[in-house]
GUGU-883725 format. One record per residue (C-alpha): residue in one letter; x, y, z. Coordinates in steps of 0.2 Angstrom, whole numbers, plus 5000, padded with zeros to 4 digits. Example, Ala and Ser with C-alpha at 12.3 -4.5 7.8 and 13.67 -1.06 7.14 Angstrom:
A506249785039 S506849955036 
***
This chain:
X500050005000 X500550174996 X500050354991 X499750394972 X500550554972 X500050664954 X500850844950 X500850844930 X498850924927 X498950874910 X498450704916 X496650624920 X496250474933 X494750374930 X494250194934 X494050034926 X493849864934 X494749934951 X495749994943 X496650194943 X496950234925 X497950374922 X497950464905 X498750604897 X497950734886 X498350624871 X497150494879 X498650394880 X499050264895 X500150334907 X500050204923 X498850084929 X498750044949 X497349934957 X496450024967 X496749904983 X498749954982 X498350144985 X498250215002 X497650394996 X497750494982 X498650674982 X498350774969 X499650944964 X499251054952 X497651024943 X497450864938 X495750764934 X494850654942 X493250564936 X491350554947 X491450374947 X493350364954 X492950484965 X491550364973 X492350234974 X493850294984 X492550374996 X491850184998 X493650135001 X493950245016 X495150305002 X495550505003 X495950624991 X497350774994 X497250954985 X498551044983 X499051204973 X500551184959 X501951234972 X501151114987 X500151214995 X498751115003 X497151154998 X495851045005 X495450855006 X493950745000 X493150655014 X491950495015 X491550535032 X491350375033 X492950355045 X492250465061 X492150375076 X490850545087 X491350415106 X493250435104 X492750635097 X491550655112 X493250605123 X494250715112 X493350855115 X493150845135 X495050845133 X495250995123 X494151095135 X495451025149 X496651155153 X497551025164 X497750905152 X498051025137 X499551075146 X500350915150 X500050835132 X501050985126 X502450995138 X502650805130 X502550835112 X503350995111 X504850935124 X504950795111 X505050915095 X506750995105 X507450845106 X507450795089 X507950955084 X509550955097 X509850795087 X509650835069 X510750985071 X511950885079 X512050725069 X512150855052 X513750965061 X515150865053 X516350995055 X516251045071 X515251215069 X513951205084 X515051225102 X514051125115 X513251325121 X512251315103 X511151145112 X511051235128 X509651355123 X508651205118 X509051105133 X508451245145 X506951275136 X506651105138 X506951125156 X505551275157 X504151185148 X504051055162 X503751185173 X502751295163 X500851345167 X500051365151 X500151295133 X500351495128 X502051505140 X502651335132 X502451385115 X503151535117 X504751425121 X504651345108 X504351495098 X506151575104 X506951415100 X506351405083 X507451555077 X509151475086 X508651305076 X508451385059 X509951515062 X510851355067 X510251235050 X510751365041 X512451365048 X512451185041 X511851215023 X512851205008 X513051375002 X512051384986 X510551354999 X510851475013 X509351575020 X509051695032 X507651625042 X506051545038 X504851615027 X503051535023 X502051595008 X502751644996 X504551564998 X506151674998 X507351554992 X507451374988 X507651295005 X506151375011 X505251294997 X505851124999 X505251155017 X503451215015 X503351074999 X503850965015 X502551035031 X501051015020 X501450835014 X501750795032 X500150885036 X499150765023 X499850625029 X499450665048 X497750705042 X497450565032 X497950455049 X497050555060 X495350515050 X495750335050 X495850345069 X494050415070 X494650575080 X494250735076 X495350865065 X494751005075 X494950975093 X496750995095 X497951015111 X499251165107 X498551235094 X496851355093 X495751305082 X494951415067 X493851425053 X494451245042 X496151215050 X496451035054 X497251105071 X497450925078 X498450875063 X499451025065 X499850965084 X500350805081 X501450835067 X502450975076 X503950855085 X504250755067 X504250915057 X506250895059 X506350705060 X505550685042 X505450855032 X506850965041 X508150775038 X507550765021 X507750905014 X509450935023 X510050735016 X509450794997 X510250964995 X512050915005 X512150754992 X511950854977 X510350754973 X509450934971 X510251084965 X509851254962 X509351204945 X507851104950 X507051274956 X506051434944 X505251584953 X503651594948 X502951794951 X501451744961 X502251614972 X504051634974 X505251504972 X504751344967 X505451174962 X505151114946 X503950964942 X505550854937 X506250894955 X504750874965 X504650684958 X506350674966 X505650754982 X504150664985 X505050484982 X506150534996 X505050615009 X503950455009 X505550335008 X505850435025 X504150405033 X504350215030 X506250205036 X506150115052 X507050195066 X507050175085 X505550285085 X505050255106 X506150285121 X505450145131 X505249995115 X506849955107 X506149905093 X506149995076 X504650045067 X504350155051 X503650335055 X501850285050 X501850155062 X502250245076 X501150395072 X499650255073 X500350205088 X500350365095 X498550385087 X498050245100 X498950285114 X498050485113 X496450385110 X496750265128 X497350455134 X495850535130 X494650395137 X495450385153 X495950555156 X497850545157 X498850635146 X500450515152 X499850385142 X500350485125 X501750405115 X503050545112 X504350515101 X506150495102 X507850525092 X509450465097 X510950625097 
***
């Protein structure tokens, strides 16, 4: 099983026998996948999709991503078939607990500082961080577990997000130095490969959230607003450098993307081109299922998809039994 991921918009995707066919303008065949191999369907650019695909992926618990032509995501098509309102109900008396708000993010947000402390360090080859460049992470660690409010904790979190992007950038080749992070549009070609990165992950955390049954809405750390999946912005905040932030460091310092693969378009900044995001995608998900040491506590390894279910289950036994310590944070080795 795995995602179809499709970014040329000259291409069409309709359905025969269970089976995606995709086809160019020509009316030529392209690829064929049966429809049982595909986990979900993301969608770049503008690409077709026929009515009667379309309903059959909904009667698959099979979901369908939107993005714009850089990766912006757009929106997502739901079955709504996947909702499970008991574990919501639970969710939602634990997002209206201040208590246990608190100590789910002193976990997740703890554990996104780790991983950071540990990509920086296992990417310093030469020696550039002095052990003073880890401390402000480590003390901010130190803080959040004394913290009163989710707002004090991510307000940590926010301070040690420009020492960690000052310090990744002391790390990167010098063709793709950039001076701090910059959303929408991008600035420069590693903020690109970033954002391209976040709202992959962000899919995927959705996609996994919905087949858990919780809700996208009811989240921990972040405030939820108008159609943001806030949840899935929670719980992707302590991989964001263990997948995108390691990937994207892994492709640009072994020359498997240049400056070459990127164009500025006037309306959304720097870009990578289609060839390149090929390239990019095949990696980010060759990431997700590399199996790692993923838990503290369980020595054996599992892919990142894994343990996110995992974590799914343990935040579902969390909410049910209103303990925010059964929640499974992750963990990285310096």
């Amino acid at each position: 099983m795995s995602d179809l991921f499709i970014q040329d918009s000259s291409l069409k995707l309709s359905l025969a026998d269970n089976r995606i066919v995709i086809k160019n303008q020509a009316r030529e065949l392209v690829r064929e996948i049966h429809i049982d191999k595909v986990d979900s369907i993301l969608l770049l650019g503008h690409p077709q999709i026929t009515t009667q695909l379309l309903k059959k992926l909904s009667l698959r618990n099979i979901n369908v991503y939107y993005f714009s032509k850089n990766g912006h995501f757009v929106s997502y098509l739901d079955s709504c078939r996947q909702d499970d309102f008991e574990k919501q109900e639970e969710q939602a008396r634990a997002h209206f607990d201040d208590y246990f708000r608190l100590k789910l993010a002193q976990k997740i947000v703890s554990a996104k500082l780790r991983h950071q402390i540990n990509l920086l360090s296992s990417f310093d080859d030469d020696g550039v961080l002095e052990e003073k460049d880890f401390q402000v992470f480590q003390n901010a660690i130190k803080e959040i577990q004394t913290a009163s409010s989710v707002h004090e904790i991510m307000g940590y979190e926010g301070s040690c997000a420009k020492s960690y992007f000052y310090h990744l950038n002391l790390l990167t080749p010098v063709a793709f130095k950039f001076s701090g992070r910059s959303r929408r549009p991008a600035q420069d070609a590693f903020n690109s490969l970033l954002n391209l990165g976040y709202s992959l992950l962000y899919s995927f955390v959705i996609g996994a959230i919905k087949k858990s049954g919780l809700s996208l809405g009811f989240a921990m750390i972040h405030e939820s607003h108008k159609h943001h999946a806030a949840f899935a912005s929670d719980l992707m905040e302590e991989w964001r450098p263990v997948i995108v932030d390691n990937t994207v460091l892994s492709l640009i310092r072994e020359g498997i993307l240049t400056q070459k693969d990127f164009e500025e378009d006037p309306h959304l900044g720097i870009v990578l081109k289609t060839d390149a995001q090929k390239i990019f995608v095949e990696k980010l998900s060759l990431r997700m299922f590399e199996i790692y040491q993923y838990l503290e506590d369980d020595k054996k390894r599992y892919s990142f998809a894994y343990t996110l279910d995992m974590q799914l289950n343990s935040l579902i036994r969390a909410f049910k039994e209103k303990d925010p310590n059964c929640y499974l944070a992750s963990y990285t080795r310096r």
